[in-house]
C-alpha positions as CSV (number, residue, x, y, z in Angstrom):
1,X,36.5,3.7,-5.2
2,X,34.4,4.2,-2.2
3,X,30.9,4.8,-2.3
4,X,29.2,7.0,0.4
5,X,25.4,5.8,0.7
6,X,23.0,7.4,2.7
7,X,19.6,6.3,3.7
8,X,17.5,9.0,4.6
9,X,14.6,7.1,6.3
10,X,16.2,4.1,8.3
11,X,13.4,4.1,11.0
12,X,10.7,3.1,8.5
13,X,12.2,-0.2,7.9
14,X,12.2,-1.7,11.2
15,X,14.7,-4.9,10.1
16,X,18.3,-5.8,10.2
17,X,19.9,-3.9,7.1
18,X,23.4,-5.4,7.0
19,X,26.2,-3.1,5.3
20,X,27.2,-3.6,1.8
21,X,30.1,-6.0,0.8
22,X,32.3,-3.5,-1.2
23,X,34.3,-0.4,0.1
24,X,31.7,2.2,1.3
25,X,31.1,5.3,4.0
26,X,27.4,4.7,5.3
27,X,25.5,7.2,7.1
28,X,21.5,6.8,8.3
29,X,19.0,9.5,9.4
30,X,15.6,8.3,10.9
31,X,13.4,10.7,8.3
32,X,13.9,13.4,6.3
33,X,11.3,14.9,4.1
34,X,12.3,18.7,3.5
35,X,13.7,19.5,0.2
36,X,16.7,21.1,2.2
37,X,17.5,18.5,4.5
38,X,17.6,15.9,1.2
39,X,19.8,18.0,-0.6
40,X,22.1,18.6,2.5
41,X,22.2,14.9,3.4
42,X,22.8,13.5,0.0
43,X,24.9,16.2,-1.8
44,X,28.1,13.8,-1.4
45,X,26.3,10.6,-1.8
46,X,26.4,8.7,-4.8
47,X,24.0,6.1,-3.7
48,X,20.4,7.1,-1.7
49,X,18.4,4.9,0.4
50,X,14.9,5.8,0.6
51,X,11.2,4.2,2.0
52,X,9.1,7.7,1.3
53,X,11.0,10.5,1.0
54,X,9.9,12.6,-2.0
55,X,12.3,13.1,-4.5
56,X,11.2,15.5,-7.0
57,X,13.0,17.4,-10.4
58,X,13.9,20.2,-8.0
59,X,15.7,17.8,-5.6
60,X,17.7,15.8,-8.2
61,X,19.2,18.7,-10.2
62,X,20.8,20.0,-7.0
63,X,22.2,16.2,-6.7
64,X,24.5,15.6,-9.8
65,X,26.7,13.2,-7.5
66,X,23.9,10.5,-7.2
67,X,24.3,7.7,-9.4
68,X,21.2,5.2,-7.8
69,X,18.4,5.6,-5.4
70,X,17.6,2.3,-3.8
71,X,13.8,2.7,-3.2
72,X,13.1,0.6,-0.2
73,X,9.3,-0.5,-1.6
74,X,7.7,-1.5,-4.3
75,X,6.0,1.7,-5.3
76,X,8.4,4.1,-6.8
77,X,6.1,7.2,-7.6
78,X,7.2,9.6,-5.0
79,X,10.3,10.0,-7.3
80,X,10.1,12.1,-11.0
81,X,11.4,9.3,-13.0
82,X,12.3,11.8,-16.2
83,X,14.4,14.0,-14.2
84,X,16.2,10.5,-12.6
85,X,17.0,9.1,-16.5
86,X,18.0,12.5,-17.2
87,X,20.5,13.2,-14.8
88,X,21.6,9.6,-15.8
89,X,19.9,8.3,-12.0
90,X,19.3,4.4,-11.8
91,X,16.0,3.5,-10.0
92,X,16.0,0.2,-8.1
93,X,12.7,-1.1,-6.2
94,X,11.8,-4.1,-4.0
95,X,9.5,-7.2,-5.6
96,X,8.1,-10.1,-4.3
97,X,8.6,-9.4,-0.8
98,X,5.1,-9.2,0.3
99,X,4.0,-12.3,-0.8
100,X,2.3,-13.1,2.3
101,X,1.9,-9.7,4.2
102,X,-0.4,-7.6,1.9
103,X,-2.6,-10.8,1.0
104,X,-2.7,-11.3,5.2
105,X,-3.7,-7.9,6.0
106,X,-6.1,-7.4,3.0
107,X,-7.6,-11.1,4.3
108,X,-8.1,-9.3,7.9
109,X,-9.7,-6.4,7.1
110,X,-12.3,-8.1,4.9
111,X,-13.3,-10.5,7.4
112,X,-13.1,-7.7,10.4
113,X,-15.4,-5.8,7.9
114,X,-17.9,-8.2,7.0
115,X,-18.4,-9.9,10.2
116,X,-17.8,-6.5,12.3
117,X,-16.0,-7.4,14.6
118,X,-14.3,-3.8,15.6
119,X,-18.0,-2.5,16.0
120,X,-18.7,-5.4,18.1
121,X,-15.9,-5.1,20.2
122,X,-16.0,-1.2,20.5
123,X,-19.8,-2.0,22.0
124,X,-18.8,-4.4,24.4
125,X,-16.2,-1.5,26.2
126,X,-19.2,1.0,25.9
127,X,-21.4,-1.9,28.0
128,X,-23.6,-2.4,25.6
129,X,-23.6,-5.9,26.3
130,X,-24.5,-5.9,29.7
131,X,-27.4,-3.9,28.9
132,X,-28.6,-6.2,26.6
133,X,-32.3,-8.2,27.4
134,X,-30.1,-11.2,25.6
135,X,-27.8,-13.0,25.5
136,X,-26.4,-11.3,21.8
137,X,-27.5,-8.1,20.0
138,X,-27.5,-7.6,16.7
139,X,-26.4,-4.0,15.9
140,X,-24.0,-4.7,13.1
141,X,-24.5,-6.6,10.3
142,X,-23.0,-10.1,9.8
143,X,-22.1,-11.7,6.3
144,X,-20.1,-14.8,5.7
145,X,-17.2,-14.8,3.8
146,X,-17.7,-18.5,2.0
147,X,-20.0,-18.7,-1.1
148,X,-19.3,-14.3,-1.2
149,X,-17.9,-12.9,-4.5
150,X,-14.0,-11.0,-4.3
151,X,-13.1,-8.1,-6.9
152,X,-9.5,-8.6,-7.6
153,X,-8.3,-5.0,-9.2
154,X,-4.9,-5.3,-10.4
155,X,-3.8,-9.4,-10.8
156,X,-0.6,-9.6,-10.9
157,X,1.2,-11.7,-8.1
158,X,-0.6,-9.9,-5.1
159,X,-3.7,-10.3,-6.3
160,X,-3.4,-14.2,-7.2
161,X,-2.0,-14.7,-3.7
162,X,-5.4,-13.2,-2.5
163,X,-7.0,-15.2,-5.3
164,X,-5.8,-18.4,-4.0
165,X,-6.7,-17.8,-0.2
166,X,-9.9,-16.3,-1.4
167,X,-10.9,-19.8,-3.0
168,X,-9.9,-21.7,0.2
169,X,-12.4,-19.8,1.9
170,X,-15.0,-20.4,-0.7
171,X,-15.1,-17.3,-2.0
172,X,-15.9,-17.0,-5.8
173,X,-12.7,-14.9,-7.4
174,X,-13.2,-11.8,-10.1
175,X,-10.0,-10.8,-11.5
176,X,-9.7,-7.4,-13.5
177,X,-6.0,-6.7,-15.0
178,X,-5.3,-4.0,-17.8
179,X,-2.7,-6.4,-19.4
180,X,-4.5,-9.5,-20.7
181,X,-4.6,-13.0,-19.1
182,X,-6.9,-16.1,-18.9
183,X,-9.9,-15.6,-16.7
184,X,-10.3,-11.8,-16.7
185,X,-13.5,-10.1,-16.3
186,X,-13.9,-6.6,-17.2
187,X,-13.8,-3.6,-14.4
188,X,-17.7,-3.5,-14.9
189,X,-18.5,-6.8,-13.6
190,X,-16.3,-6.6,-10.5
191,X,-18.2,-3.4,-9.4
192,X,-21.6,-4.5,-10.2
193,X,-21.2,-8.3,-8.7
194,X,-18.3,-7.9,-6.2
195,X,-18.9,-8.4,-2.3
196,X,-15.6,-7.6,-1.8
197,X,-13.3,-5.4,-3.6
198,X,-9.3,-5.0,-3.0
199,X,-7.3,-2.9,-5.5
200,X,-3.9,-3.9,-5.8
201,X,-2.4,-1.4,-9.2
202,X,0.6,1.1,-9.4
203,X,-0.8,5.3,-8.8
204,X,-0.3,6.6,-12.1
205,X,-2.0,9.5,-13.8
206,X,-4.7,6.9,-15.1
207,X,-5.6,5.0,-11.9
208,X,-5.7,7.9,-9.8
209,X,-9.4,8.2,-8.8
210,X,-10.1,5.1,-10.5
211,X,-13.0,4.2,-7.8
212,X,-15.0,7.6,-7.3
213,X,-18.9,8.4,-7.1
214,X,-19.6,6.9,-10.1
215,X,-18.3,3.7,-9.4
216,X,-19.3,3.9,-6.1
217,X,-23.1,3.7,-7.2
218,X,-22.5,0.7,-9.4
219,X,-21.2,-1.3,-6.4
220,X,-24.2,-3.2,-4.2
221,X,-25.1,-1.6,-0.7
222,X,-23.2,-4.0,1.2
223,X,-20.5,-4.1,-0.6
224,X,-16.5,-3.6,1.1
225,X,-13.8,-1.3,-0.6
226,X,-10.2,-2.4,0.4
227,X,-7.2,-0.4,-0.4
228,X,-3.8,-1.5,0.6
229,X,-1.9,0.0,-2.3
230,X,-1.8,3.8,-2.6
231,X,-4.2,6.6,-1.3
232,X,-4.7,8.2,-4.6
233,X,-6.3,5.7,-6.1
234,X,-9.9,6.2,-4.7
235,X,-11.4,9.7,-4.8
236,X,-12.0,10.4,-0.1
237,X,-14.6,12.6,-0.1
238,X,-16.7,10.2,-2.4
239,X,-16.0,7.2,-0.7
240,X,-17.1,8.7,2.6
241,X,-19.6,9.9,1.4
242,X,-21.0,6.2,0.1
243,X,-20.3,5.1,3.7
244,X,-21.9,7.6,5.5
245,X,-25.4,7.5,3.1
246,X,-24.9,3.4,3.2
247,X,-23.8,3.5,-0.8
248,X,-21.4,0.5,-0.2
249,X,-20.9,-1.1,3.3
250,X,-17.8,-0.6,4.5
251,X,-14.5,0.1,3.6
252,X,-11.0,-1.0,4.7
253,X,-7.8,1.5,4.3
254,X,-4.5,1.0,4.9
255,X,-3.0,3.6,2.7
256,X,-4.4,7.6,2.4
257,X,-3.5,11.2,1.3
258,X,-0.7,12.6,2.2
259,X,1.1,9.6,4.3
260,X,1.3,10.8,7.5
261,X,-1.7,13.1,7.7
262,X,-0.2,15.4,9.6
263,X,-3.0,17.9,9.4
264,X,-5.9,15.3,9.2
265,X,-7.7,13.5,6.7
266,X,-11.0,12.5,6.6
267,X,-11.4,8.8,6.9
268,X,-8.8,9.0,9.5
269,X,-10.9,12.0,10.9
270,X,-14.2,9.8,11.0
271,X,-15.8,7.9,13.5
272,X,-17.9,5.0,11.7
273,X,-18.1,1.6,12.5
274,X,-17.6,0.6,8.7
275,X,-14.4,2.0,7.8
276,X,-11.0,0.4,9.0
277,X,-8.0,2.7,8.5
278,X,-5.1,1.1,9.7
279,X,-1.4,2.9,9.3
280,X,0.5,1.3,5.9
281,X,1.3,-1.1,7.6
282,X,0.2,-4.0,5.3
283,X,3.6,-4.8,4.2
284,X,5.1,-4.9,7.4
285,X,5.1,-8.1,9.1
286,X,8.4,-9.2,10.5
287,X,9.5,-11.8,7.8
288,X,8.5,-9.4,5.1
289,X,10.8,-6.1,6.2
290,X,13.2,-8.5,6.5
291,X,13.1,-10.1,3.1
292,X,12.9,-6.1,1.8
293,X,16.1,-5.4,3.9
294,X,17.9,-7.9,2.3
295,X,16.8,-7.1,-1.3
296,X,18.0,-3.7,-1.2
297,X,21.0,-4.4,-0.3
298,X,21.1,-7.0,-3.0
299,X,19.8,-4.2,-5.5
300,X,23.1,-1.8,-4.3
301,X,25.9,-4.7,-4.5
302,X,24.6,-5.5,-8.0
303,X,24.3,-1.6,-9.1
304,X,28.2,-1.5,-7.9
305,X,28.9,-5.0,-9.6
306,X,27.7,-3.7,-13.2
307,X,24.8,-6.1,-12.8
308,X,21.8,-3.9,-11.6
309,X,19.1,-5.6,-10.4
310,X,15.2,-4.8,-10.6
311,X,15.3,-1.2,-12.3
312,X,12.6,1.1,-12.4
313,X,12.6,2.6,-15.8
């Protein structure tokens, strides 16, 4: 049997994805996001490759060929999972790539954040330095990041990687997980006593808005909010809000609403020296794509092979 796969968003994994070892016709588009162009692309495909492309119940029933979509990430919400099982679809994700990417990036933005360093630098292009009567100004505000406290929302195998390179920076560690495990505090005391928080849980209909106005207030005034999991998850217009009336002290973004904002968004809209938005691009080193690239490929020779690997139920 040959199996025609098509991946309909090559050019967001920027890594070497080598061809599967089995009989196969493989065909590649840089994007695709219309409902149209998915249908038209994958209506003789058994097996889809996808980073981002949505793939809702509309989409699927007009697919009754596909047999697997091989989700290039570890998030797999941008897909309606009921539809999938009942079309008899298998879901395959990536795990454990980002082992060192996400807990880097996440790492970065808190100590760009609390010792501002983009502020800083921003001044020194406007001159603000050589207008200085000294030798240093102090227009931003500097904390350290030893003997600081680190909200850990979601502690699964992200989160202890952060865990363990917040420790070696002296940072005292306050894991929150919904599914029980030594050391836990509840969601509560990570807002109240946090200097740092970094959410690291799945979008699902009860996490989405999980950090909003309210919790915004319980947070302390210098407080940092870093996101490198899914947009949804924090309510914008709140969170800008805090920043702008000096609620919490900064925030850090990698990941907003809609992915690309096309027609704007606002923290990618406002100019503030306390928010970082950088362009989901926290899982994206080099060695990490890499690792991803590899794993689904693994993830379509075991599907073929009667031995599917890491499925998304």
């Amino acid at each position: 049997m040959t199996h025609r796969i098509v991946f309909l968003d090559r050019e967001s994994v920027d890594a070497k994805v080598r061809r599967p070892d089995f009989e196969h016709e493989y065909t590649e588009y840089d994007s695709t996001w219309t409902h149209d162009d998915i249908v038209e692309r994958l209506k003789d495909a058994d097996i889809a490759l996808i980073n981002k492309v949505p793939m809702r119940a509309e989409t699927l029933k007009a697919l009754p060929n596909l047999k697997l979509i091989a989700v290039a990430a570890t998030g797999t919400d941008i897909i309606d999972k009921p539809q999938a099982k009942a079309q008899g679809i298998t879901i395959s994700n990536i795990r454990g790539y980002a082992f060192n990417t996400v807990p880097e990036h996440v790492i970065g933005l808190m100590f760009a954040l609390r010792r501002s360093i983009v502020p800083y630098a921003n001044s020194v292009k406007r001159g603000d330095w050589a207008k200085s009567s000294q030798f240093c100004y102090f227009d931003y505000p500097i904390y350290d990041i030893a003997g600081s406290k680190l909200g850990i929302v979601g502690y699964g195998a992200l989160g202890k990687s952060i865990g363990k390179r917040a420790e070696a920076l002296g940072m005292t560690v306050l894991p929150y997980d919904v599914f029980p495990q030594d050391g836990l505090v509840d969601f509560e005391t990570v807002l109240t006593e946090s200097d740092v928080i970094t959410i690291h849980v799945p979008l699902t209909p009860d996490t989405k808005n999980m950090f909003g106005a309210e919790q915004f207030k319980k947070m302390k005034n210098s407080a940092l909010l870093i996101n490198t999991a899914r947009g949804g998850l924090v309510d914008e217009a709140a969170l800008l809000e805090a920043l702008k009336s000096g609620e919490i002290g900064g925030a850090g973004f990698d990941v907003v609403v809609p992915e690309p904002p096309r027609d704007g968004n606002i923290l990618c809209d406002a100019d503030l020296p306390n928010l970082i938005v950088t362009p989901h691009v926290a899982w994206a080193s080099k060695e990490a794509m890499q690792i991803l690239a590899d794993q689904l490929i693994d993830n379509v020779e075991n599907f073929v092979a009667g031995k599917p690997s890491n499925i998304v139920e």
